[in-house]
C-alpha positions in Angstrom: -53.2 -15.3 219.5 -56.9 -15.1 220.6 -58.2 -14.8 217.3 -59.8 -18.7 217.2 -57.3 -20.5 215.2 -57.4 -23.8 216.6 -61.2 -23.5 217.1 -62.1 -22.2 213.6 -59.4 -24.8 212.3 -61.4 -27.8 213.9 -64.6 -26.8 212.6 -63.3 -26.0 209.2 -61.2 -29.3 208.7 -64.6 -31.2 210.1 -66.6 -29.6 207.5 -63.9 -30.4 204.8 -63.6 -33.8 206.6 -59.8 -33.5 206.4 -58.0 -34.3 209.9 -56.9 -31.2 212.0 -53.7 -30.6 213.8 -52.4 -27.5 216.0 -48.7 -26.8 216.1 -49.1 -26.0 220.0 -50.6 -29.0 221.2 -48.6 -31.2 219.4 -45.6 -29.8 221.0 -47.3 -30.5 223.9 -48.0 -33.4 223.8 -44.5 -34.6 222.0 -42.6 -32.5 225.0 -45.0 -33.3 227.8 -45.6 -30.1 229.4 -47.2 -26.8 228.5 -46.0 -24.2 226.0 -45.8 -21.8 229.5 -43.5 -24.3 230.5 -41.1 -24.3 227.3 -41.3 -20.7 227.6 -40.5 -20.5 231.3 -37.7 -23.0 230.9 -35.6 -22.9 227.6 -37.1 -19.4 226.7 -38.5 -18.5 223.1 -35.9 -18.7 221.1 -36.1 -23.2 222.1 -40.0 -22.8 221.4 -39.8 -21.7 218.0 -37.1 -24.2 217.2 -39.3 -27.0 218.5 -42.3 -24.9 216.7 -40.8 -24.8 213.3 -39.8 -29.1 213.0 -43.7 -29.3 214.2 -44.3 -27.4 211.7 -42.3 -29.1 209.1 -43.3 -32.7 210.2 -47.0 -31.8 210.0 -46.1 -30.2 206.7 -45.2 -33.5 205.4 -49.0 -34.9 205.8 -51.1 -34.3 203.0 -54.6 -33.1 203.6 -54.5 -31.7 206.4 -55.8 -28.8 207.6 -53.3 -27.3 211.2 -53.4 -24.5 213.2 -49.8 -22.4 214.1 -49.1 -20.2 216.7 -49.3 -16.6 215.9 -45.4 -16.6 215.8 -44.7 -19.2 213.5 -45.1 -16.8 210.8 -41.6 -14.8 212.1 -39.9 -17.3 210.7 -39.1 -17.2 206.7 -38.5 -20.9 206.7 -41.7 -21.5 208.2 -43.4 -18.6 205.7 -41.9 -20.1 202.9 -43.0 -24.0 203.5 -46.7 -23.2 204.7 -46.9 -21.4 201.3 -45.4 -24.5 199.3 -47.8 -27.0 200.9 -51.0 -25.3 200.9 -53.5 -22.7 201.3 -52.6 -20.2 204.6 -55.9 -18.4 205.7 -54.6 -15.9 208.4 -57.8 -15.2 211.1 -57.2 -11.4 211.9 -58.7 -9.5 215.5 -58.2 -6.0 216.8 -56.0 -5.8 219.4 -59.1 -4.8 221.9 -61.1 -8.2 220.6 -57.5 -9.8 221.3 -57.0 -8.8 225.1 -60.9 -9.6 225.8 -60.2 -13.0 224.7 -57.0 -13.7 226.1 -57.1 -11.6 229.4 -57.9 -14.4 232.0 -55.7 -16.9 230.2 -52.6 -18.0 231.8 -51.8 -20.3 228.5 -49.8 -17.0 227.2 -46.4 -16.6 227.8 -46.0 -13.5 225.7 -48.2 -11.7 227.7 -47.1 -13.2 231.1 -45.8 -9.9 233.6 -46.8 -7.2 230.9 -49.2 -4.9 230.4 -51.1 -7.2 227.8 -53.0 -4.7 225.8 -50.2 -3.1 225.1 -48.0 -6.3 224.7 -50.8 -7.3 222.2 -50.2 -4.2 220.0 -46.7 -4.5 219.8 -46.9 -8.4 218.7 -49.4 -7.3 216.2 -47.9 -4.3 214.7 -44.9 -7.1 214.0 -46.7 -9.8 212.7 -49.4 -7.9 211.0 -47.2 -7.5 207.5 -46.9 -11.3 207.7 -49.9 -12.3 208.1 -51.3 -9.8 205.4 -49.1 -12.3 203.3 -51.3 -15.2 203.4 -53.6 -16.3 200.8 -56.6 -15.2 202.6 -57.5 -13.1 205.7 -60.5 -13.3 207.7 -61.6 -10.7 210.1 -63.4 -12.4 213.4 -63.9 -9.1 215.1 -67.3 -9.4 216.3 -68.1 -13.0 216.0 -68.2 -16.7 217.1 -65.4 -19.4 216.4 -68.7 -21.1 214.7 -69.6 -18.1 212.7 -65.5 -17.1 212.1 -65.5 -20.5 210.2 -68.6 -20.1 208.1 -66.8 -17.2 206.7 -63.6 -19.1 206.0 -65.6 -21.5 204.5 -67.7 -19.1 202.2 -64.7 -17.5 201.0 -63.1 -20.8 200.3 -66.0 -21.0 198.1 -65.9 -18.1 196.3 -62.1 -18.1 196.1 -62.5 -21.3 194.3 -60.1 -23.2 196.7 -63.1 -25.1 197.9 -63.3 -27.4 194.9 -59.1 -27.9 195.5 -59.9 -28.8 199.5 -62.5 -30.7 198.7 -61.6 -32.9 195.7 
């Protein structure tokens, strides 16, 4: 959460010109109401069920490039299949760089009625092990969505993936 995924995946599946998808919004927009409202309703554990078929539905279109919430990675079904189908770049943020992004939203419901820097930790001290798992991790402490991508792309490049995107 708040570390650009959805932004840094749009610019990054532009420059690859590969289409772009975010787990979120297409439950959204298949459930017609906000992820606040999933939340508020049916509760997490409904979410994450209606998170993880996204996820496996998107997973069966090839060459794309999608965007999960920062949750989805909980799941070992979920871990498992994004790692069979292609390349997981994890975009990584202090917890301070976090709640400065996130602060005024009211698009969280994980941070709804709690102290949200310290909700923020929490969440990231679970999930960080996970998302140390991916393929690649990029740091966007201290930087644009625009300039977060330019650095997924560059390593891309010097990882050698670029030519596997690409071609």
């Amino acid at each position: 959460m708040g570390t650009g995924k959805s932004a840094v995946g749009r610019m990054v599946a532009k420059r690859l010109k590969r289409p772009f998808m975010d787990v979120d919004e297409t439950i959204e927009k298949k459930e017609g109401r906000r992820i606040s409202d999933i939340f508020q309703k049916e509760g997490e554990v409904h979410f994450r069920a209606l998170e993880k078929k996204a996820i496996r539905d998107l997973a069966g279109k090839r060459g794309l490039v999608f965007a999960t919430g920062g949750g989805a990675i909980l799941d070992p079904g979920n871990r498992k299949l994004l790692k069979k189908i292609g390349f997981v770049i994890a975009l990584l943020a202090k917890p301070g760089t976090i709640f400065k992004r996130v602060q005024r939203s009211r698009r969280r419901p994980l941070l709804e009625g709690k102290d949200k820097l310290l909700e923020i930790k929490r969440l990231l001290k679970i999930r960080g092990p996970y998302y140390r798992q991916a393929d690649m991790c990029v740091e966007t402490d201290g930087c644009t969505a625009r300039q977060a991508a330019r650095r997924v792309l560059q390593r891309l490049m010097e990882s050698g993936e670029w030519n596997k995107t690409t071609g």
